[in-house]
ZALOTI-23773 format. One record per residue (C-alpha): x, y, z; residue number from 1; residue in three letters. Coordinates in Angstrom, 1 decimal, padded with zeros to 4 digits. Last residue first. Layout:
BEGIN
NODE u v w num residuo
NODE X Y Z NUM ala
...
This chain:
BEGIN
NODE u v w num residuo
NODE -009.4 025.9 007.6 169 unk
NODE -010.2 023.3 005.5 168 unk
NODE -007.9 020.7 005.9 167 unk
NODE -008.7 020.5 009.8 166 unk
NODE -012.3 020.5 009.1 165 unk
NODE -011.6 017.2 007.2 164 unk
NODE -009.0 015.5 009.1 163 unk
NODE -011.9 016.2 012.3 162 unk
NODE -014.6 014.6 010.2 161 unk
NODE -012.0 011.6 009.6 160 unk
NODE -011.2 011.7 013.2 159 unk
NODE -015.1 011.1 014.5 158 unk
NODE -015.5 008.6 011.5 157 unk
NODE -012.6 006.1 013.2 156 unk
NODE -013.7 007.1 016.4 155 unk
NODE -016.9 005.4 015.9 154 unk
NODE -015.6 002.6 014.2 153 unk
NODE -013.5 001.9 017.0 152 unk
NODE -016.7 002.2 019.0 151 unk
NODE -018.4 -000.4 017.4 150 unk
NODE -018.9 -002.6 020.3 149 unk
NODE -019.8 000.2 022.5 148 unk
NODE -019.5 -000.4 026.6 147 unk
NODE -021.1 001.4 029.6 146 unk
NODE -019.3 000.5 032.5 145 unk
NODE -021.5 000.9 036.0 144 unk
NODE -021.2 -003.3 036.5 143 unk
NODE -017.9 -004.0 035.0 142 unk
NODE -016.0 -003.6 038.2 141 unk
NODE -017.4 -001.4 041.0 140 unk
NODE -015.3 -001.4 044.0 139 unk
NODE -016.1 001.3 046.2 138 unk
NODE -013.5 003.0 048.7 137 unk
NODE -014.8 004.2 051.9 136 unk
NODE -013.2 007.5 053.0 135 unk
NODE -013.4 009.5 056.9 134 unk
NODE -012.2 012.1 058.2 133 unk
NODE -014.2 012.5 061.8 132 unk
NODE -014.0 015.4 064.5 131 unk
NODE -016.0 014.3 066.8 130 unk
NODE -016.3 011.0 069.2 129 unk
NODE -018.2 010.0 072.2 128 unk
NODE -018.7 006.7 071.5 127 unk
NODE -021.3 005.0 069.9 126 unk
NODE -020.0 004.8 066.4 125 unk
NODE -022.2 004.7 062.9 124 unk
NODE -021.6 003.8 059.3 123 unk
NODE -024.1 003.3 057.1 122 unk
NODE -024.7 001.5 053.8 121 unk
NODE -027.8 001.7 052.5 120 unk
NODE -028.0 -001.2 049.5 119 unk
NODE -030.0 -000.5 046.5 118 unk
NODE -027.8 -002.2 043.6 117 unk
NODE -025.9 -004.9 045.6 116 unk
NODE -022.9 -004.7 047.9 115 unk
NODE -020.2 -007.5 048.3 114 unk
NODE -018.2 -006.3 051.9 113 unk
NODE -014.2 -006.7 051.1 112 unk
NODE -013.9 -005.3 054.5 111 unk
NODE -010.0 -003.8 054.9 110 unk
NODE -010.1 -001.3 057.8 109 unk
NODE -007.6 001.1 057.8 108 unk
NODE -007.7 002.9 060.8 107 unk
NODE -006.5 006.7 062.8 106 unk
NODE -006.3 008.0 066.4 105 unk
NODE -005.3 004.2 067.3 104 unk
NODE -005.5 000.7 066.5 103 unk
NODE -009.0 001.8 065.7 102 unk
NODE -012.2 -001.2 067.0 101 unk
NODE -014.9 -002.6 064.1 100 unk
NODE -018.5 -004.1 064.5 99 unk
NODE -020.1 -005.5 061.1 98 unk
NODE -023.3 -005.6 061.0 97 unk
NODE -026.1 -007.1 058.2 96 unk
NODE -029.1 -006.1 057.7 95 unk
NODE -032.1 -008.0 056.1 94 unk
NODE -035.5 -008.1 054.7 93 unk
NODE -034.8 -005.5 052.0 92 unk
NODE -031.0 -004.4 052.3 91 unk
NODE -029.1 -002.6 055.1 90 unk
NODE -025.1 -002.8 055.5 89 unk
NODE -024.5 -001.7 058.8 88 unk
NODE -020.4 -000.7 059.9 87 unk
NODE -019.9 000.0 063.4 86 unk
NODE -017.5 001.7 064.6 85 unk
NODE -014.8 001.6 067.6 84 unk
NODE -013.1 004.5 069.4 83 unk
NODE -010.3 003.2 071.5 82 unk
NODE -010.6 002.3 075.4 81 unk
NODE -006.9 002.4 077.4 80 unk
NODE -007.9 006.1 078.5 79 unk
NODE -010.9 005.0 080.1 78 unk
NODE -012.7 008.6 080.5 77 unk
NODE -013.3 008.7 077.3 76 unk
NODE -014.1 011.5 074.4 75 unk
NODE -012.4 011.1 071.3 74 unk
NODE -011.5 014.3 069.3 73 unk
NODE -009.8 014.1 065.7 72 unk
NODE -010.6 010.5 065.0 71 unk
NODE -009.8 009.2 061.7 70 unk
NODE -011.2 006.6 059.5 69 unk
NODE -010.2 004.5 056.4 68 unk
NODE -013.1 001.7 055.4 67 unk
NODE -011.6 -000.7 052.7 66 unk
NODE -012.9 -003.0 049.6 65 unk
NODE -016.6 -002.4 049.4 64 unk
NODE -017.4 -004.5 046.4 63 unk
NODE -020.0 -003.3 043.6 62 unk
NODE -023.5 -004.2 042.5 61 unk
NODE -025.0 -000.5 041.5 60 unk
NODE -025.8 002.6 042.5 59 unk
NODE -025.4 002.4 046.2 58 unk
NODE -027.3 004.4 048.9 57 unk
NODE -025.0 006.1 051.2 56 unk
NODE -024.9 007.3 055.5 55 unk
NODE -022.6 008.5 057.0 54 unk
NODE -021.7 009.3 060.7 53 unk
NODE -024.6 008.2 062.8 52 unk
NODE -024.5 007.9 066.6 51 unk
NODE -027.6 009.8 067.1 50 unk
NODE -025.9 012.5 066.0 49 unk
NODE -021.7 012.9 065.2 48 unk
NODE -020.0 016.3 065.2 47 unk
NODE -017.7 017.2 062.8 46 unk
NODE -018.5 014.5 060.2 45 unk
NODE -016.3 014.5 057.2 44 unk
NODE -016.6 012.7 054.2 43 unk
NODE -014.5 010.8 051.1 42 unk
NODE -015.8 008.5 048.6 41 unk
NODE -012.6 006.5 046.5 40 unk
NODE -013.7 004.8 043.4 39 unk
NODE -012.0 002.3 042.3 38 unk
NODE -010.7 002.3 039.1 37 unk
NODE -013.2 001.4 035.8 36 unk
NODE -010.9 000.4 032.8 35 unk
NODE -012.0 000.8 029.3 34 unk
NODE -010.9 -001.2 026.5 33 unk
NODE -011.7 -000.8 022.9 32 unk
NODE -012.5 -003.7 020.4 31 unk
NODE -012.3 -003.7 017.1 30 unk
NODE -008.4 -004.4 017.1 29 unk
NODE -006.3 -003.7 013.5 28 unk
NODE -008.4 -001.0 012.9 27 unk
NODE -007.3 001.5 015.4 26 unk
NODE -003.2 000.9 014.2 25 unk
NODE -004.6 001.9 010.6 24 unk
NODE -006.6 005.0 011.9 23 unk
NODE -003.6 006.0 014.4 22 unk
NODE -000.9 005.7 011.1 21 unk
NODE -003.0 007.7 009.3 20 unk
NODE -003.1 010.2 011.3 19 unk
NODE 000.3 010.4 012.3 18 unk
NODE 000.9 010.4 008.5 17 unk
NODE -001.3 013.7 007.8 16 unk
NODE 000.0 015.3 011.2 15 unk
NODE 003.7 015.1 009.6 14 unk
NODE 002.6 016.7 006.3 13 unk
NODE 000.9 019.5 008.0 12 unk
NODE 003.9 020.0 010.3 11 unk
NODE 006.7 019.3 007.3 10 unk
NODE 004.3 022.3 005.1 9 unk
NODE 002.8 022.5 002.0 8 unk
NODE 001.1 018.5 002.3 7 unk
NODE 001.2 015.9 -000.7 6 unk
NODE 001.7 013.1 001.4 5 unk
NODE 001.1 010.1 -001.0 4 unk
NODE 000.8 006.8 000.8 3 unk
NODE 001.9 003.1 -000.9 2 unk
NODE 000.0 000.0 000.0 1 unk
């Protein structure tokens, strides 16, 4: 296959056979891959209610994978007692609890907790704590992805409309 660059300058000329090259590297795979990270959620509480710190609703099926806290003011008389939480997962007919102490002013808590679409998570303490940082991070693998079959295709006509008003101007 031989390629004609007929182009005034070495810039245009150059952006001609990069372009070319990314449509012909594009169509050698049809498929595009997207990665989902985890998503980190992040909150603050500076003075606790009813023993309730946060409270979410989840989107979609995902996996709770670690629970970070830290305690700016703890309360106690007992100075050898550490703050502890409590971690509720609530879903139609059931809940399920998961009780938790610090190693100190701050914790990393790994849970691995599976949630499903609908699930209230919420995360409470009983001690006399204030002053919270907290962040839970989510999990959601392929659930939440959207995916295109034919988006190489898709980018393919997307470039060659931008190659076009690029040559115009």
């Amino acid at each position: 296959m031989a390629v004609k660059i007929e182009d005034k300058t070495w810039e245009a000329g150059r952006k001609r056979i990069e372009s070319i090259i990314n449509r012909m590297y594009r169509r050698l795979s049809n498929v595009i891959i997207g990665v989902m990270p985890q998503i980190p959620i992040f909150g603050f509480v500076s003075e606790i209610k009813d023993g309730l710190i946060g409270r979410y609703i989840i989107p979609g099926s995902c996996k709770l994978i670690s629970f970070d806290a830290m305690v700016g003011k703890f309360e106690e008389e007992d100075q050898t007692k550490l703050p502890s939480f409590n971690f509720l997962i609530k879903r139609t007919n059931q809940t399920i609890s998961n009780e938790f102490y610090t190693d100190g002013p701050d914790t990393k808590v790994s849970l691995d907790a599976e949630l499903k679409t609908g699930d209230i998570i919420e995360i409470r303490s009983n001690d006399k704590i204030s002053e919270v940082s907290y962040t839970l991070v989510f999990d959601f693998g392929k659930e939440l992805q959207t995916s295109h079959k034919f988006i190489a295709e898709e980018l393919d006509k997307l470039l060659e409309i931008s190659d076009e008003s690029d040559s115009a101007v």
